[in-house]
C-alpha positions as CSV (number, residue, x, y, z in Angstrom):
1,X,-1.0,4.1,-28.9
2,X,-2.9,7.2,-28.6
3,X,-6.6,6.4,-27.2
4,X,-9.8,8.5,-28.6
5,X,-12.3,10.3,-26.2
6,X,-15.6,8.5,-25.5
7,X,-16.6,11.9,-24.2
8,X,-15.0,14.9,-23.0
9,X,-13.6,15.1,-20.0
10,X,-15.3,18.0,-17.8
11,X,-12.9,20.2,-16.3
12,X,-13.3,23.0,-13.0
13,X,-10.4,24.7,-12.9
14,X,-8.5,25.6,-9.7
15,X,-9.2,29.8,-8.9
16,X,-5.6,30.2,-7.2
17,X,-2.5,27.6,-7.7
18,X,-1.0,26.4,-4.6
19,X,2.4,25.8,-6.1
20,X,4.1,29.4,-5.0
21,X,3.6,27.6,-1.3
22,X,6.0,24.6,-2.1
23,X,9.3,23.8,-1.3
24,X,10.5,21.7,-4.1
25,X,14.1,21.4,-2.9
26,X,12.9,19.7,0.6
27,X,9.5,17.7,-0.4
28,X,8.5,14.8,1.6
29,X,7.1,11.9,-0.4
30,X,3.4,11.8,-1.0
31,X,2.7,14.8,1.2
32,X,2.1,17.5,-1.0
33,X,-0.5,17.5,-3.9
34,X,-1.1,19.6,-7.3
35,X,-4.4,21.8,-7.4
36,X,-6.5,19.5,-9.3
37,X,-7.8,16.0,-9.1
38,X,-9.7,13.7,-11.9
39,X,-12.7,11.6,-10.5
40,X,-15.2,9.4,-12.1
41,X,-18.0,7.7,-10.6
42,X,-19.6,4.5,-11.4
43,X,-23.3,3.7,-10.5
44,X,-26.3,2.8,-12.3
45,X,-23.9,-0.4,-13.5
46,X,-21.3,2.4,-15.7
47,X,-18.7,5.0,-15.3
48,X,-20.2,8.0,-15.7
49,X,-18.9,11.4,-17.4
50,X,-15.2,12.1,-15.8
51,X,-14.3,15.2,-14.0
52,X,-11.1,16.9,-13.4
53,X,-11.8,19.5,-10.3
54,X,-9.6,21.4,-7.3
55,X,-8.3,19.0,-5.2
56,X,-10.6,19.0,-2.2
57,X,-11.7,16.8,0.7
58,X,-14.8,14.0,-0.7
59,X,-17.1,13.1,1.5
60,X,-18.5,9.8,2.3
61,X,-21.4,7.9,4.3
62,X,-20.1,5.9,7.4
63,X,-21.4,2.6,6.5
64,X,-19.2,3.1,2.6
65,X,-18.1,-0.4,1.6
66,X,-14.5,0.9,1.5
67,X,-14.4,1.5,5.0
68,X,-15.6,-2.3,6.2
69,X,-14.7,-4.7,3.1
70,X,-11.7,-3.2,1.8
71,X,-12.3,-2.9,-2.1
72,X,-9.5,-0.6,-3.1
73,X,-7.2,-0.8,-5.7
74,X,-4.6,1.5,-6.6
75,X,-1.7,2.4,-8.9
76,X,2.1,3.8,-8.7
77,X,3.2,5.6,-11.8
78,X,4.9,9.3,-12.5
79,X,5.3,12.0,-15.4
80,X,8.4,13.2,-16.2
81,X,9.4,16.6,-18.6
82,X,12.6,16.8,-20.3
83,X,14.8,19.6,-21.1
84,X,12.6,20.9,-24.0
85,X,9.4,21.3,-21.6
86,X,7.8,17.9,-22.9
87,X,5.7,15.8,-20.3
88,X,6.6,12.2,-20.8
89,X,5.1,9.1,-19.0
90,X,6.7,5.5,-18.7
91,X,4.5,2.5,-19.8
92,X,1.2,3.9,-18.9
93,X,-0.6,1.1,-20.9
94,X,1.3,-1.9,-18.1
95,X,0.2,0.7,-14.9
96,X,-4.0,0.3,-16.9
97,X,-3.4,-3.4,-17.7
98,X,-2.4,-3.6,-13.5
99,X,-5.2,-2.1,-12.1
100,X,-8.2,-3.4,-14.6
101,X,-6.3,-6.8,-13.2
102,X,-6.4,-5.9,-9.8
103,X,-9.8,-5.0,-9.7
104,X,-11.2,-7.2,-11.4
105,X,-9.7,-9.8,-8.9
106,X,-12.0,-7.6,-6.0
107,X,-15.0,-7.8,-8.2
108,X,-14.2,-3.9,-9.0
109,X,-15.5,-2.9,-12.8
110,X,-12.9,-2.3,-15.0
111,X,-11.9,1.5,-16.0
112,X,-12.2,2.1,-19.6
113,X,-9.0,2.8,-21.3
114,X,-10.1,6.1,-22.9
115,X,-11.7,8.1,-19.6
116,X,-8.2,6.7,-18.3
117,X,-5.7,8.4,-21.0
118,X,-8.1,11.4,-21.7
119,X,-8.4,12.5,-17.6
120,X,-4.9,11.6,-17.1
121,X,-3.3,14.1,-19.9
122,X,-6.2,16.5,-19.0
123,X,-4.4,16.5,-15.6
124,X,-0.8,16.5,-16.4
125,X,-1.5,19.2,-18.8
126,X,-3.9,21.3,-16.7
127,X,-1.1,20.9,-13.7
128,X,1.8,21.1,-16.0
129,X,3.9,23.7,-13.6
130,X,3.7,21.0,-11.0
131,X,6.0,18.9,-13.4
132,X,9.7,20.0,-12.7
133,X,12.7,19.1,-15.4
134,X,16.2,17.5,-14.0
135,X,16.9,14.0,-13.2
136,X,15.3,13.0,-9.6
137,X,12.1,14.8,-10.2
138,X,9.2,14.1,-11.4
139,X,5.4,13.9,-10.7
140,X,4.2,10.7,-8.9
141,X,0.6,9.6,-10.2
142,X,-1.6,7.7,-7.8
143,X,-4.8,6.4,-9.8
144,X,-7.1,4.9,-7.2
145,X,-10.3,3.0,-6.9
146,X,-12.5,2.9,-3.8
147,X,-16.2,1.2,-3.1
148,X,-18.4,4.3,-2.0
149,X,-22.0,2.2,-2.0
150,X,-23.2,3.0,1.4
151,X,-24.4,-0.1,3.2
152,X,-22.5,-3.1,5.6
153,X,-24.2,-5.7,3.9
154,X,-20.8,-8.6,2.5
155,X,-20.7,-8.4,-0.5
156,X,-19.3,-6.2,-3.4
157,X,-20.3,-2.9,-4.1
158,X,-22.5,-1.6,-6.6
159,X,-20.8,2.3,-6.6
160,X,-17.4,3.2,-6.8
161,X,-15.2,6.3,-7.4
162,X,-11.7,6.2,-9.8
163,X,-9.7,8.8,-8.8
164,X,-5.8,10.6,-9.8
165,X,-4.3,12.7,-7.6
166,X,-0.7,13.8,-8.4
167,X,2.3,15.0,-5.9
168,X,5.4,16.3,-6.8
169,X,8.5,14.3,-6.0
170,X,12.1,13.5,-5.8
171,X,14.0,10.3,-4.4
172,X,11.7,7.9,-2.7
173,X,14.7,6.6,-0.2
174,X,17.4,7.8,0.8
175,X,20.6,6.7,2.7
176,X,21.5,3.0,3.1
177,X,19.0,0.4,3.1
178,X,18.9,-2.8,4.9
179,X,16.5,-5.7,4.8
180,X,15.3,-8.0,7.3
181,X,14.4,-11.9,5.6
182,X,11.1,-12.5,7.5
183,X,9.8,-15.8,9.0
184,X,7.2,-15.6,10.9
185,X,4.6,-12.9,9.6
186,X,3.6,-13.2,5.7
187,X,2.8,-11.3,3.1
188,X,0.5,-13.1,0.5
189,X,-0.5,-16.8,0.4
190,X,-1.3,-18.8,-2.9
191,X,-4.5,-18.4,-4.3
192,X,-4.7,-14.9,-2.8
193,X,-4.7,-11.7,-4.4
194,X,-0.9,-10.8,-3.8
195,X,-0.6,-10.0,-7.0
196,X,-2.8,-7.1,-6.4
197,X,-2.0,-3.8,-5.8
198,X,-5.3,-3.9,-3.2
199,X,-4.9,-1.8,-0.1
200,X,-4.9,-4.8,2.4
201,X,-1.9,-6.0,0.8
202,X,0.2,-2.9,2.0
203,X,-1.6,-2.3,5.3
204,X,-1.2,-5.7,6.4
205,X,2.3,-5.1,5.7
206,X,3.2,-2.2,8.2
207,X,3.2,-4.0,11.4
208,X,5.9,-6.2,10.9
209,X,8.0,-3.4,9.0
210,X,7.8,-1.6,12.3
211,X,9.2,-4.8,13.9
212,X,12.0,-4.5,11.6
213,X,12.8,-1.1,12.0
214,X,13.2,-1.5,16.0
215,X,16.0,-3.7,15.0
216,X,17.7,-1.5,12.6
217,X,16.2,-2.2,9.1
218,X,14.7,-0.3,6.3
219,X,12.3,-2.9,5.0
220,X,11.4,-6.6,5.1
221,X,12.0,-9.1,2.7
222,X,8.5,-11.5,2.6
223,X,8.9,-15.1,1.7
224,X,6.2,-17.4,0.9
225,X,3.8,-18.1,3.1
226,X,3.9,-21.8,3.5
227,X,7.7,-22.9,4.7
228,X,8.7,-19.3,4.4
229,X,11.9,-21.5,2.1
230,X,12.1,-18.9,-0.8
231,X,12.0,-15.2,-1.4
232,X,9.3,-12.8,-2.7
233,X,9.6,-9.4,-2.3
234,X,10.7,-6.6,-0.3
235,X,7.6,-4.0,0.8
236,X,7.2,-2.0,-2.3
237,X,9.9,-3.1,-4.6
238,X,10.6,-6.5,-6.8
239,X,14.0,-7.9,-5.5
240,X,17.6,-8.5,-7.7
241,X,20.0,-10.2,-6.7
242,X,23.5,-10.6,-8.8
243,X,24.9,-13.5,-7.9
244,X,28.3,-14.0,-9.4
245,X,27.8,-11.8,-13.2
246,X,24.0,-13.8,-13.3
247,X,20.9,-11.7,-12.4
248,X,18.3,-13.8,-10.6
249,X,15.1,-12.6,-9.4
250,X,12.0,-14.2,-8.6
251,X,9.2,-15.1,-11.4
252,X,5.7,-13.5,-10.9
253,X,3.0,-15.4,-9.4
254,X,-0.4,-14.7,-7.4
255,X,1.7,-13.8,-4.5
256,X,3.9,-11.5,-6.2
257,X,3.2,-8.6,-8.1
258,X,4.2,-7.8,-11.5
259,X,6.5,-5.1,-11.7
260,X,6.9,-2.4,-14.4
261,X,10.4,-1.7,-13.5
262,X,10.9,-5.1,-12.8
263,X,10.3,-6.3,-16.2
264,X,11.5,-3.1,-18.1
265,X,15.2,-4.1,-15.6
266,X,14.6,-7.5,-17.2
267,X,14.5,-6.6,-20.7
268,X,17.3,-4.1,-20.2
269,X,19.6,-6.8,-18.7
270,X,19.1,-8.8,-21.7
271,X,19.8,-5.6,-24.0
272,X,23.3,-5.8,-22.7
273,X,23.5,-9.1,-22.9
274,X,23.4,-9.9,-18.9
275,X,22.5,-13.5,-17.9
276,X,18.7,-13.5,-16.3
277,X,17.1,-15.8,-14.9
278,X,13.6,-15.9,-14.0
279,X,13.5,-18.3,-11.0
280,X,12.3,-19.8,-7.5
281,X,15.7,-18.0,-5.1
282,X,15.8,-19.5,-2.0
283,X,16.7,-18.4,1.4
284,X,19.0,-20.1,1.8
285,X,21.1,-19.7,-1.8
286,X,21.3,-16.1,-1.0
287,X,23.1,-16.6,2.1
288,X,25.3,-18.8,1.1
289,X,26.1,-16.5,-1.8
290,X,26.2,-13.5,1.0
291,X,28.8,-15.8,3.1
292,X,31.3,-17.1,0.3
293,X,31.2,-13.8,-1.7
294,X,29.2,-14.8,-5.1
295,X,26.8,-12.1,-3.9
296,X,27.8,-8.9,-5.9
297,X,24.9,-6.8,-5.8
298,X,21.2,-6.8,-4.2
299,X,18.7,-4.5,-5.0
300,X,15.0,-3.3,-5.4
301,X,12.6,-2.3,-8.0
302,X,9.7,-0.5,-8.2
303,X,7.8,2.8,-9.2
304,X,8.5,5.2,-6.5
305,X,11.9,3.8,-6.1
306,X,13.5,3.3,-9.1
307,X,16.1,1.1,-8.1
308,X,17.5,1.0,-4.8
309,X,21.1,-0.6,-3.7
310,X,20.3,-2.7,-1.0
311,X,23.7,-2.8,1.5
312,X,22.8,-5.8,3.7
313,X,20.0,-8.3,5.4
314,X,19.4,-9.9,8.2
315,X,18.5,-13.3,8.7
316,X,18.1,-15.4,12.3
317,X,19.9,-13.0,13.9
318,X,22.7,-12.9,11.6
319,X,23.2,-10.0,9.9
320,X,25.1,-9.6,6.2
321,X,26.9,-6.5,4.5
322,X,27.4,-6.0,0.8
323,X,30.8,-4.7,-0.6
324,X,30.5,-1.7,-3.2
325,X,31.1,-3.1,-6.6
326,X,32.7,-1.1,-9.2
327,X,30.1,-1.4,-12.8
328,X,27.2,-2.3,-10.5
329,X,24.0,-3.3,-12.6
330,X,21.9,-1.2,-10.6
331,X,24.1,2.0,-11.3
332,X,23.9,1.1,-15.1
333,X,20.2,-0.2,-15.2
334,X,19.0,3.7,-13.1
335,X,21.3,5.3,-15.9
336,X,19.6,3.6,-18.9
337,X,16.6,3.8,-17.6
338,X,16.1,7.3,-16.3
339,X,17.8,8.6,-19.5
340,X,14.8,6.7,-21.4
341,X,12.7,8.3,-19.0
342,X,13.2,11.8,-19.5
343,X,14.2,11.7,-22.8
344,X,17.5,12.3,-22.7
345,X,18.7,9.0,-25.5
346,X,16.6,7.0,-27.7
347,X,14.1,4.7,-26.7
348,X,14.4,1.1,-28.5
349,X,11.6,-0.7,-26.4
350,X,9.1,1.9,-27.2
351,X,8.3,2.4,-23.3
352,X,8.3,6.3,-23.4
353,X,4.7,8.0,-23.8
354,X,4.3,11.6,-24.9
355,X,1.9,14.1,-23.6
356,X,0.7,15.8,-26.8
């Protein structure tokens, strides 16, 4: 649904483009940036009048909430254009729903749904060059919310900035991925705000991913916090596991965030007529399943990455490896989906969003 303008956006357009500099056969993820950015500020207890201006350095007092409390929420979404030229988002409506959530659960005001949609075609249009057709690429949207009251007193801020900056992009991962199941460091605890795409909840995250990596894998696999008995997720991505021709993954909860491609792969599963279930997997089912072969596929979910084939896990030392099935879900779920996403077959769930 299409949203109408409280007020005009106000737009400063770039003098030179940037985008004769870039590579766009070797980009690294998240490094490079389009020429504009949208900002809105909120003080005086509302959003005031969006802007869309060059993307440019901001500059900020010391003693800004951000930098000492931590109120910051963000988002993961991308545009896509299809053969014909036409930009085309994926459930933008979920990636609003997540972060009004989200914020609210760090006493951030909610962002109105209109300065939202209006700023973020403004941007996709304004930066429309930046969008490249073809299957793998596309334009990775970061929407972004930061507390910029200056001050160190404890409690929440009364001024805050919503950004959207935008980077070109192709395959988040690449090669073979591997998981470690982790025990002793955890992610989210109940009653939290795991659920949350807040900044802590990926910063706390990077220490015992570098762990991991000096033993060989690509990403951790976080179980709960209490007995550490069942799994959650892994980093940035919702986890799958095919067990036997079933799909199982975990159900969402304050410790585990709710996926867009996670529940689009749900809903696509039961298209086909795929057997999901929604469901508390414990550790220890999924290495039993590794050991006696029930264990077909594994894989993650999530904005950036699509889906990724995960090829094995460690666990207590013991490391598993995944055979290569022929007809993998993952191969036929990236297919469906990515078609849907750049238009290239119909769309019966009504997911795909047109930039007019």
């Amino acid at each position: 649904m299409k949203s109408t303008a409280l007020t005009a956006v106000q737009i400063e357009k770039a003098t030179t483009s940037r985008i004769r500099q870039v590579d766009f056969e070797n980009l690294d993820f998240g490094k490079v940036f389009t020429d504009h950015m949208f900002v809105c500020e909120f003080k005086n207890g509302s959003w005031q009048t969006p802007t869309i201006k060059p993307y440019q350095a901001i500059s900020l007092f010391p003693s800004a909430s951000v930098f000492h409390y931590g109120q910051a929420v963000f988002e993961g979404m991308k545009a896509y254009k299809d053969d014909n030229g036409k930009i085309l988002m994926f459930r933008p409506e979920d990636n609003l729903d997540r972060i009004n959530k989200s914020a609210k659960r760090m006493a951030i005001p909610e962002f109105p749904k209109e300065f939202f949609f209006d700023g973020l075609e403004s941007l996709l249009k304004l930066d429309n060059e930046w969008i490249k057709p073809g299957i793998g690429n596309s334009l990775y949207i970061r929407p972004f919310v930061i507390a910029t009251e200056a001050g160190v007193r404890a409690s929440a801020a009364k001024e805050y900035m919503f950004f959207i900056i935008c980077s070109p992009a192709q395959s988040y991962y690449g090669g073979e991925v591997r998981l470690k199941i982790e025990e002793e460091f955890s992610r989210a605890a109940p009653g939290g705000f795991g659920y949350a795409k807040a900044a802590g909840n990926y910063g706390g995250q990077f220490y015992p991913t570098q762990l991991a990596a000096e033993q060989g894998f690509q990403q951790i696999i976080w179980t709960d916090a209490k007995n550490h008995e069942y799994i959650e997720e892994a980093g940035t991505m919702n986890l799958f596991f095919r067990i036997n021709d079933t799909l199982v993954t975990g159900p969402t909860s304050d410790t585990i965030l709710d996926g867009i491609t996670r529940k689009s792969l749900i809903e696509l599963a039961k298209y086909h007529n795929i057997k999901v279930e929604e469901r508390p997997v414990k550790v220890n089912e999924v290495v039993e399943a590794a050991k006696d072969g029930s264990l077909k596929e594994m894989f993650g979910a999530g904005t950036a990455a699509v889906i990724n084939p995960v090829k094995g896990f460690g666990f207590r030392g013991e490391r598993f490896e995944l055979e290569n099935v022929t007809n993998s879900y993952a191969s036929l779920f990236k297919k469906e989906l990515t078609n849907i996403q750049y238009n290239v077959t119909a769309d019966p769930f009504g997911w795909r969003y047109v930039v007019e």
